[in-house]
Residue, then its C-alpha position, 0 to 999 in steps of 0.5 A: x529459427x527461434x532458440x530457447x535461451x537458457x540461462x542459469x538461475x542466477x543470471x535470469x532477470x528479476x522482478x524488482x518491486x518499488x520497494x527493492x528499487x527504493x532499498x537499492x536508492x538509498x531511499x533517496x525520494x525520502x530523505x529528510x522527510x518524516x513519513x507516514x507508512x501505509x502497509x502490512x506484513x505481506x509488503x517485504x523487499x527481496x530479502x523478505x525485509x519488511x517496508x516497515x523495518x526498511x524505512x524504520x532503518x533508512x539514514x535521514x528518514x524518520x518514521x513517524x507512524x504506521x498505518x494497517x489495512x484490513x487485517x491489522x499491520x501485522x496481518x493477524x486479523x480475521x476478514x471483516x474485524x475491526x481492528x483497533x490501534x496499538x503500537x509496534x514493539x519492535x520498531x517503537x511506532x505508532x500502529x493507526x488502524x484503517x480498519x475499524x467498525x464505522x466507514x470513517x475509520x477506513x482513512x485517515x483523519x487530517x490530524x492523522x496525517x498532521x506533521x507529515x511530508x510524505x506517505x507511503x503505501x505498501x500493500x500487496x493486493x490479489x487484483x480483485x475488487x472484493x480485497x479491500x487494499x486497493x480501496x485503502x490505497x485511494x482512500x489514503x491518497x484522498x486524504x492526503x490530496x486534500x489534507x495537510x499533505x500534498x499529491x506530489x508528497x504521496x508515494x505508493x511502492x508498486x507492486x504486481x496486483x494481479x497473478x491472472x494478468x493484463x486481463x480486465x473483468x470490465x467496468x461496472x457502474x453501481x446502483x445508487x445505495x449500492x456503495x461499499x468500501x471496496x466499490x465506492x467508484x467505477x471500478x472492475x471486479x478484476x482490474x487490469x491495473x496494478x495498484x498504483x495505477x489505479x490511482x489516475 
């Protein structure tokens, strides 16, 4: 016989992003670094803390720069608009847009990445190809491969990608000519992955 097992609120399991397991170490993987931040403002902690402000705060760690995906770091933008740098008030940081009006604009340069030991990556993604936050995440992690800094030194905070589930849409192969951002390779228009997994 099966029994339901009803257990208060306050004692059910919860789901922890990278982010909150990173919080809750004392951000330990990034001590001593100085770091790149990939994210937006959908990227919070359990406490609805933003990566951004954490890592700003984190003893021993230096937050040398951000960068925003589509829509700005601050998520203002319209679908679609470039947007241009700036600098976050705030937290007194340089704000590098990976969204911008040429295709190269989409990653970030080696002179971006100069300086840096690590990059991290906070996006919050829907699990649809036609987002363009996961093509960002490999693209970051492209550059960062073959840049001045190193696979090992590249981290990305999971988080949970997609609300329909394990369940893939399959794997299209595109046309030559057919490229775009957010299909630049095999990819499904619903992958079963979350965002980091993507990445192997």
């Amino acid at each position: 016989m099966v029994r339901e097992c009803r257990l208060p609120i306050s004692q059910k399991p919860r789901v922890r992003t990278g982010l909150t397991v990173l919080r809750d170490q004392m951000f330990a993987p990034l001590k001593g670094k100085r770091i790149g931040v990939v994210t937006h403002s959908a990227a919070v902690d359990d406490r609805l803390r933003s990566a951004a402000e954490l890592l700003a705060e984190a003893p021993g760690v230096e937050l040398a720069v951000l960068f925003g995906p589509e829509h700005g770091f601050e998520g203002a933008a319209q679908d679609l608009i470039a947007v241009v740098n700036g600098r976050d008030v705030h937290l007194q940081t340089a704000v590098i847009s990976l969204y911008g009006a040429t295709f190269d604009s989409l990653q970030p340069t080696p002179e971006m990445l100069r300086g840096l030991d690590a990059l991290v990556i906070d996006l919050q993604d829907i699990g649809s190809r036609y987002y363009t936050f996961q093509a960002t995440m490999l693209l970051c992690f492209e550059a960062a491969w073959t840049g001045p800094i190193h696979w090992a030194g590249s981290l990305s905070r999971d988080r949970f990608s997609n609300p329909v589930g394990k369940v893939s849409s399959g794997y299209i192969r595109l046309l030559p000519g057919t490229a775009s951002p957010s299909a630049n390779w095999l990819c499904s228009t619903r992958p079963d992955e979350i965002c980091p997994e993507s990445c192997w």
